[in-house]
KEPAVO-772262 format. One record per residue (C-alpha): residue number from 1; residue in three letters; y negated, x negated, z. Coordinates in Angstrom, 1 decimal. Example, Ala and Ser with C-alpha at 12.3 -4.5 7.8 and 13.67 -1.06 7.14 Angstrom:
2
  drenro  lumgu       y       x       z
       1    Ala     4.5   -12.3     7.8
       2    Ser     1.1   -13.7     7.1
This chain:
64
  drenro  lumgu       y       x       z
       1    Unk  -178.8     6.6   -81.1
       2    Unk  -182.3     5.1   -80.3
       3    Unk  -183.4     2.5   -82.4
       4    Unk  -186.3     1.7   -79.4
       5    Unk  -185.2    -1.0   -77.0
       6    Unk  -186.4    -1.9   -73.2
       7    Unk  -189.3    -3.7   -72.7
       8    Unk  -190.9    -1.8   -76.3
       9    Unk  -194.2     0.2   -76.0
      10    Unk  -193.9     3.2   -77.8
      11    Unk  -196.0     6.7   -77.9
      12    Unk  -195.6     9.7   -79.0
      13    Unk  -196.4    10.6   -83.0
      14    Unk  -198.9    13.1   -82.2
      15    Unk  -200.6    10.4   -80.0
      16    Unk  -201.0    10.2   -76.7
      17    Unk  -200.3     7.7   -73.7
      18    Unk  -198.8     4.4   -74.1
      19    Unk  -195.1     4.2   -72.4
      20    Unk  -192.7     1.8   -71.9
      21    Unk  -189.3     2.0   -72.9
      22    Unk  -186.9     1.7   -70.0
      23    Unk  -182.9     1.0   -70.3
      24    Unk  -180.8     3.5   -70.1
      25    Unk  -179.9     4.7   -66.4
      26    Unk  -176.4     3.1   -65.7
      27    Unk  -175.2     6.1   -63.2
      28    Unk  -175.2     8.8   -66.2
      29    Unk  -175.0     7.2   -69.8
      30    Unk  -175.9     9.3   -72.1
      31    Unk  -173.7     8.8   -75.0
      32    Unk  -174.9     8.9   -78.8
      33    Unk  -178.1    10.4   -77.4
      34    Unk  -181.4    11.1   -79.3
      35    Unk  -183.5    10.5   -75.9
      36    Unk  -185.6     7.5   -74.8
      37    Unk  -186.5     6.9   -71.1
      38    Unk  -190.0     6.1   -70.8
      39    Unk  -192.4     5.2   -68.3
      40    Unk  -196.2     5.5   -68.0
      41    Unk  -199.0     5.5   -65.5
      42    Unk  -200.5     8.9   -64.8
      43    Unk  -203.4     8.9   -61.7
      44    Unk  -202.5     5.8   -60.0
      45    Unk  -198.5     7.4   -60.2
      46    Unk  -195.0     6.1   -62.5
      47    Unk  -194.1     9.5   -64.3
      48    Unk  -190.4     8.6   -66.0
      49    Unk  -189.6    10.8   -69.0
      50    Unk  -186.9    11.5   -71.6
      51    Unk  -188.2    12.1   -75.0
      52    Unk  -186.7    12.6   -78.3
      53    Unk  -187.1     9.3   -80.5
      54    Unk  -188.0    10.8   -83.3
      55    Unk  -191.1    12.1   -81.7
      56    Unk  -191.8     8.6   -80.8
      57    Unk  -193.2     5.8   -82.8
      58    Unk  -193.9     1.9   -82.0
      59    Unk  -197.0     1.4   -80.0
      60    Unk  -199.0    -2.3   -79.8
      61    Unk  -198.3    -4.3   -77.0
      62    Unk  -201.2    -3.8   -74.0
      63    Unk  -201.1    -8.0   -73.5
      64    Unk  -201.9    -8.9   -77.0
């Protein structure tokens, strides 16, 4: 299971963008899953995501 929860910002180890960590979509659970839905902004778009968590690593919070 994820240890990442909704609302964290997160990114991935190798770096890259900054992306929100959604909850999980109700319609298809994904039991005892390794992936995260995440969300980022990408030219003026919302690009959703699955990645693996352990590719993933807390990021700081854009507000603070």
């Amino acid at each position: 299971m994820s240890t990442f929860e909704p609302g964290q910002y997160v990114r991935l180890r190798s770096g890259g963008k900054r992306m929100l960590v959604k909850p999980p979509p109700e319609a298809t659970p994904l039991p005892h899953s390794t992936l995260v839905l995440c969300e980022h902004e990408e030219k003026k778009r919302t690009v959703q995501g699955f990645y693996i968590a352990t590719n993933l690593k807390l990021a700081s919070d854009p507000q603070q």
